[in-house]
C-alpha positions as a Markdown table, in Angstrom:
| # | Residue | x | y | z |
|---|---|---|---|---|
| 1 | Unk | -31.9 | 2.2 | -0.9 |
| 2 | Unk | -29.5 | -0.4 | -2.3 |
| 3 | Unk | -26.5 | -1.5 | -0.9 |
| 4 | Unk | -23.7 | 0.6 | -2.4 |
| 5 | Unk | -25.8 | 4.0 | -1.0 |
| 6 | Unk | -26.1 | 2.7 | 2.6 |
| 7 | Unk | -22.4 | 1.9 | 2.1 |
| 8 | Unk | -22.1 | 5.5 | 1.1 |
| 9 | Unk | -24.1 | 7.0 | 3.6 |
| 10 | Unk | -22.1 | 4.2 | 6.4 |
| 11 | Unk | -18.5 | 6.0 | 5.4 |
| 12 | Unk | -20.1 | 9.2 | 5.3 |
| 13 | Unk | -21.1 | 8.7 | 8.9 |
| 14 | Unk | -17.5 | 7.5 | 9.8 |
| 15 | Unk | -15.8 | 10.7 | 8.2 |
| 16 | Unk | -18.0 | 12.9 | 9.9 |
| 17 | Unk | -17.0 | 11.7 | 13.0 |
| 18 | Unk | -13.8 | 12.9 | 13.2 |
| 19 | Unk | -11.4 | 15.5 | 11.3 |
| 20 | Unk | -8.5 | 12.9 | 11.3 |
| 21 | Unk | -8.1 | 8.9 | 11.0 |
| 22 | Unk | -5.1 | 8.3 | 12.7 |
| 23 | Unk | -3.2 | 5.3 | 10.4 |
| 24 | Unk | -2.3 | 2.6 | 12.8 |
| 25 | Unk | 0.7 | -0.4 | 13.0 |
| 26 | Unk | 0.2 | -2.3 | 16.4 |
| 27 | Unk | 2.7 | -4.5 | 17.8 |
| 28 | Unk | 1.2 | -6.1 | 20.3 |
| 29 | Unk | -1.9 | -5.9 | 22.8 |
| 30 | Unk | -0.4 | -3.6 | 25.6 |
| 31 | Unk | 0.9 | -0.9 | 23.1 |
| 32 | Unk | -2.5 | -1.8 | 21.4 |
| 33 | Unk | -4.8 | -0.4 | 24.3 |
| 34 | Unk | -2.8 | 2.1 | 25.5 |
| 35 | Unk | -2.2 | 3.9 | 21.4 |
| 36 | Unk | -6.0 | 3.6 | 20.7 |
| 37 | Unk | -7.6 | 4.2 | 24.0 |
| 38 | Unk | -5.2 | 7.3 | 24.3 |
| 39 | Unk | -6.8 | 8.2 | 20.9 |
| 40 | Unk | -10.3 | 7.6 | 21.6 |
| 41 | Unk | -10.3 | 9.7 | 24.7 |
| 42 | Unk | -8.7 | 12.7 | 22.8 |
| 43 | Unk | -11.5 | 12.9 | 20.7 |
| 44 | Unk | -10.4 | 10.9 | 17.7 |
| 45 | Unk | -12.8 | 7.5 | 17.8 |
| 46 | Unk | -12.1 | 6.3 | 14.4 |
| 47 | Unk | -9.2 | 4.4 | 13.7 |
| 48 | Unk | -7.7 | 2.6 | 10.8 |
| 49 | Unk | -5.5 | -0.5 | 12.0 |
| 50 | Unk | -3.7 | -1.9 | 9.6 |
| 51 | Unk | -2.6 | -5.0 | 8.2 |
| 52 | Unk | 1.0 | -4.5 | 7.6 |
| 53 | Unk | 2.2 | -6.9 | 10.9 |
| 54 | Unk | 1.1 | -9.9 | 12.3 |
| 55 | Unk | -1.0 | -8.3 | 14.6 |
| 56 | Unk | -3.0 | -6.0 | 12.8 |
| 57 | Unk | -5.6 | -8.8 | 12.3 |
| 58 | Unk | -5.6 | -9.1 | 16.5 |
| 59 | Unk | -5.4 | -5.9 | 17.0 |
| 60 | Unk | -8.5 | -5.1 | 15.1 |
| 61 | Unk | -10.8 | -8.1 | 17.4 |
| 62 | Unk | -8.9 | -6.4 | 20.3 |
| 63 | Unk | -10.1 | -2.7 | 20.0 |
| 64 | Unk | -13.3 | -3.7 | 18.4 |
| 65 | Unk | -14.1 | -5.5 | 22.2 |
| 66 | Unk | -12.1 | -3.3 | 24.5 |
| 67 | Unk | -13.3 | -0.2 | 23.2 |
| 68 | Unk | -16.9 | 0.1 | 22.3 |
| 69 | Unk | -16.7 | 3.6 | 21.4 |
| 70 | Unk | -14.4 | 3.3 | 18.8 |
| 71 | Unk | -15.4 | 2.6 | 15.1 |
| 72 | Unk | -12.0 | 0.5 | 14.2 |
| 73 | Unk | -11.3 | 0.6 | 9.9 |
| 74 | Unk | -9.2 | -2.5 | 9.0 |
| 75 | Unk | -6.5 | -0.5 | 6.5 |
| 76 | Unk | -3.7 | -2.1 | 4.0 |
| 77 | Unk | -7.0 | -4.6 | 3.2 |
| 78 | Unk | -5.7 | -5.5 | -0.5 |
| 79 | Unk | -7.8 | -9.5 | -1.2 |
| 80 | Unk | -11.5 | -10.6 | -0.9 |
| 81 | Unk | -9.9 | -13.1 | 2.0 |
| 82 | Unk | -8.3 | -10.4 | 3.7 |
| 83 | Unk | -11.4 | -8.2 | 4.0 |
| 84 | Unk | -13.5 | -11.2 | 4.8 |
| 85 | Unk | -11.1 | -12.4 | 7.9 |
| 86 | Unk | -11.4 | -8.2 | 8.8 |
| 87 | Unk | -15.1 | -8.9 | 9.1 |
| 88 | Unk | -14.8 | -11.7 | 11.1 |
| 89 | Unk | -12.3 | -10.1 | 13.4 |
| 90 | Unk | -14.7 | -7.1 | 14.2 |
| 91 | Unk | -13.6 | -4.1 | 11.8 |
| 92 | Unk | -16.9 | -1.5 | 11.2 |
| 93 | Unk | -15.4 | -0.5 | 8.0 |
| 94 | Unk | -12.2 | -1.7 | 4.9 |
| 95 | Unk | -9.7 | 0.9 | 3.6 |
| 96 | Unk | -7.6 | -0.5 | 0.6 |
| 97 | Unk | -4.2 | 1.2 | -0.3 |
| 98 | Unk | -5.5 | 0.8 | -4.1 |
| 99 | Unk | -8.4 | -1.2 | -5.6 |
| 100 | Unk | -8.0 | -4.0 | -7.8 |
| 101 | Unk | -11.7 | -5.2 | -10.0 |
| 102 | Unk | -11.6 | -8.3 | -7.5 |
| 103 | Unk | -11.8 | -6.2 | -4.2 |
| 104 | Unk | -14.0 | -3.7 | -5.5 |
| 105 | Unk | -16.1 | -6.5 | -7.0 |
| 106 | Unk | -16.0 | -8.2 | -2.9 |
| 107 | Unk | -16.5 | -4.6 | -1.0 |
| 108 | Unk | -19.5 | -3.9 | -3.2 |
| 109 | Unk | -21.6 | -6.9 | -2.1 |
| 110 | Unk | -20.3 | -6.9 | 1.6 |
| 111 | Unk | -22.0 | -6.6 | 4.6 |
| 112 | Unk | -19.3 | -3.3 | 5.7 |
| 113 | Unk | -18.1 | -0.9 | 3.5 |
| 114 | Unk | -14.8 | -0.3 | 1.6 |
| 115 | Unk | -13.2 | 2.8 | 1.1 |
| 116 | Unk | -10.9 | 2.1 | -1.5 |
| 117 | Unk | -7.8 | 3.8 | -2.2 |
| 118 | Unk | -7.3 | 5.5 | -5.8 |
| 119 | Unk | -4.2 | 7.5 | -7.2 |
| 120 | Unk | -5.8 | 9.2 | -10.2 |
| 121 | Unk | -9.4 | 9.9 | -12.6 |
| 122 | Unk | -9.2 | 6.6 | -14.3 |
| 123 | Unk | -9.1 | 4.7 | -11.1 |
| 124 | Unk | -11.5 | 6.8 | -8.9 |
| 125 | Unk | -13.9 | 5.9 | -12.3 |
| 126 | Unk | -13.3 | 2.1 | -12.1 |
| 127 | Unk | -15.0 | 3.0 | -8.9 |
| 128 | Unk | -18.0 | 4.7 | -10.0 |
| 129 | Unk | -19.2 | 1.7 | -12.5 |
| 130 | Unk | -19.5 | -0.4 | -9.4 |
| 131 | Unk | -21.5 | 2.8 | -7.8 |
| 132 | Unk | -18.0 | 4.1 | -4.8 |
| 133 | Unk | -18.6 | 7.4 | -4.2 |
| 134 | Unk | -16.0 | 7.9 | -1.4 |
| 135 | Unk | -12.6 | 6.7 | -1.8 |
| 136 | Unk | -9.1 | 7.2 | 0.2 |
| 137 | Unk | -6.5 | 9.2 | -2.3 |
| 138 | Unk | -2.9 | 7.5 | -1.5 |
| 139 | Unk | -0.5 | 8.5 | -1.6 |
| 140 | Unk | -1.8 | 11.8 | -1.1 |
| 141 | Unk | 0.8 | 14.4 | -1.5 |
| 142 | Unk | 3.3 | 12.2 | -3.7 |
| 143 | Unk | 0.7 | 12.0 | -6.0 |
| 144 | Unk | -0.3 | 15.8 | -6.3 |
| 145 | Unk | -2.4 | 16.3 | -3.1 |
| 146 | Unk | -4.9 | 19.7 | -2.9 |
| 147 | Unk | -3.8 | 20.6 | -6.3 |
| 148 | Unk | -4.7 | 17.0 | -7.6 |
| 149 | Unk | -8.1 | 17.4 | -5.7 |
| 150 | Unk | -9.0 | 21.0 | -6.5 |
| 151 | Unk | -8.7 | 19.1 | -10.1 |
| 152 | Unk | -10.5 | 16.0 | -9.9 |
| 153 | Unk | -13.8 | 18.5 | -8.2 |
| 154 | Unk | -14.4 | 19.5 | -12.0 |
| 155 | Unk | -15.3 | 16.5 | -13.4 |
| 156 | Unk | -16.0 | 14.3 | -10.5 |
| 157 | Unk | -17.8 | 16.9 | -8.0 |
| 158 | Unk | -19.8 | 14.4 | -6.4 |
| 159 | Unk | -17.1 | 12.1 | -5.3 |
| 160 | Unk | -15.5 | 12.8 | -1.6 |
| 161 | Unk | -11.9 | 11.8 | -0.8 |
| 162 | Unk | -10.1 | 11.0 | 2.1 |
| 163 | Unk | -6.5 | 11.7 | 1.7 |
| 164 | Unk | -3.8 | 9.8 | 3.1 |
| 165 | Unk | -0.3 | 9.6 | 2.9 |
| 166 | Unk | 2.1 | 12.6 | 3.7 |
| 167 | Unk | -0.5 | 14.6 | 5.3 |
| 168 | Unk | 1.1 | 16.4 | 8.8 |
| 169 | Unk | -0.8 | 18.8 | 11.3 |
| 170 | Unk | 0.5 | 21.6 | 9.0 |
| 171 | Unk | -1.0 | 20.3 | 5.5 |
| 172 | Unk | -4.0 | 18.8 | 7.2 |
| 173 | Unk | -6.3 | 22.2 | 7.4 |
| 174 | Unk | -5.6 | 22.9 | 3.8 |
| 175 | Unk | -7.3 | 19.6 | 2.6 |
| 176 | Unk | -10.2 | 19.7 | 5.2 |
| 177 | Unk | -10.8 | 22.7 | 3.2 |
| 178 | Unk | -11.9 | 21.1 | -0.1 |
| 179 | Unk | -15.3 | 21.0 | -0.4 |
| 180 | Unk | -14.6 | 17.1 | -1.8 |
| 181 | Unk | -12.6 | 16.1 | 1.1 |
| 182 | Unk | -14.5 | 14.2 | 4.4 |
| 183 | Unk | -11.4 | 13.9 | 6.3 |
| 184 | Unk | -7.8 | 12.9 | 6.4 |
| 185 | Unk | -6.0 | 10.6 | 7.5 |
| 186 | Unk | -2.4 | 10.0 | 9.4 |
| 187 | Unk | 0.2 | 8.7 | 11.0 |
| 188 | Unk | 1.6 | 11.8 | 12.8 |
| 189 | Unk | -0.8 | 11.1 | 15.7 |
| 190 | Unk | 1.2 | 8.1 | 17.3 |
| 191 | Unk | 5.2 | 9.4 | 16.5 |
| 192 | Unk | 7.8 | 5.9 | 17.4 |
| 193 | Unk | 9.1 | 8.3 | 20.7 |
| 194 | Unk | 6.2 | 8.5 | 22.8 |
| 195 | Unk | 4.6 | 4.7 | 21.3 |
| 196 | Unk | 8.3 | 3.2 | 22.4 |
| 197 | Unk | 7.8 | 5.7 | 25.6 |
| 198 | Unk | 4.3 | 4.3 | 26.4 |
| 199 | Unk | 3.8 | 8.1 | 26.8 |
| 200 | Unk | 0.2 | 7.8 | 25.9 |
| 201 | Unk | -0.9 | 11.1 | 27.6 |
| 202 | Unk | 1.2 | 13.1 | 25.0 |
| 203 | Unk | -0.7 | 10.8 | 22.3 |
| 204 | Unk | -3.6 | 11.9 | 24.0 |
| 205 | Unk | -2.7 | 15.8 | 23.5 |
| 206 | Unk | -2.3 | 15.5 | 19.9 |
| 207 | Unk | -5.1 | 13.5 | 19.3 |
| 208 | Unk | -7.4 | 16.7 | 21.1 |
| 209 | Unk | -5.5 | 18.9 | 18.9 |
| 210 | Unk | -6.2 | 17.0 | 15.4 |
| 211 | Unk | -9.6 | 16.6 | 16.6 |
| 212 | Unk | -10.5 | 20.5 | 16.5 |
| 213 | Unk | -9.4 | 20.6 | 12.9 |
| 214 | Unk | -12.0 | 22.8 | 11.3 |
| 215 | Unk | -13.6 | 20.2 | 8.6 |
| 216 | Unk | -17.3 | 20.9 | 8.8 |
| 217 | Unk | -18.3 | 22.4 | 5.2 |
């Protein structure tokens, strides 16, 4: 098996293990534990912490060593060096907003895979030459979301999306219900009230909710 299948097969795996990614921006380590172990214990053990703060990078070593359990994404990865020093910091898997020939070039020879993020056919094809099979479709519903999917399963049946950006609790189901989506992801899961609130039990009861989102096919 090369490398780009057992890349394929790894973010397989990771999609399968939850019906929801919840899309992470970490301030600092307190709020760090308490969001992502609040997740983790309401069923939802894969995360995507991203890069858009200073402490995403720390916050991704963090989690990876406090929480065992968890399989921690590095997400907003967008350069070769940021995906490397993701590597380095712990991260099981790389999600990219959208995928330049550099990146893809760098995920497909790396030792974890890349789920990179596309927006239409032409780019989700880029990916194909360099053998992706599963990307992340961002921004999901500004860029035509079930009825953009439902159209890219003609021609491109054997790819498998993850849709991100715009997705709520209410929209959710109706993806998970593609036979070419794996899972969605969202931010919807950690609202600013109960992060600011440290009110990490009510994180906790929407994390059980998103987690019995019916996405087995």
């Amino acid at each position: 098996m090369n490398l780009m299948s057992q890349h394929t097969q790894r973010i397989d795996a990771i999609c399968a293990a939850a019906p929801v990614i919840p899309v992470l921006k970490l301030d600092n380590a307190e709020q760090a534990l308490g969001v992502c172990t609040a997740l983790v214990k309401g069923g939802l053990k894969v995360l995507e912490i991203t890069l858009r703060n200073d402490y995403g990078l720390q916050a991704i070593k963090q989690i990876s060593e406090a929480l065992p359990d968890a399989i921690v994404g590095a997400g907003t990865v967008t350069t070769p060096e940021q995906y490397e020093a993701c590597i380095e910091a712990g991260a099981d898997f790389i999600v990219s907003p959208g995928a330049t020939p550099s990146l893809l070039a760098y995920g497909a020879q790396a030792s974890i895979p890349l789920l990179p993020g596309v927006a239409s056919v032409s780019e989700a094809m880029a990916g194909m030459e360099l053998g992706y099979e599963r990307f992340k479709l961002f921004p999901a519903v500004v860029v035509g979301g079930v009825d953009l999917l439902k159209a890219f399963y003609g021609p491109l049946a054997n790819l498998k999306f993850c849709p991100t950006g715009g997705v709520k609790p209410n929209t959710a189901e109706q993806f998970l219900e593609l036979p070419n989506v794996m899972c969605v992801g969202g931010t919807w899961l950690t609202p600013s009230d109960k992060v600011s609130q440290q009110d990490w039990a009510g994180i906790e009861a929407l994390a059980q909710q998103a987690s019995q989102l019916d996405f087995q096919k």
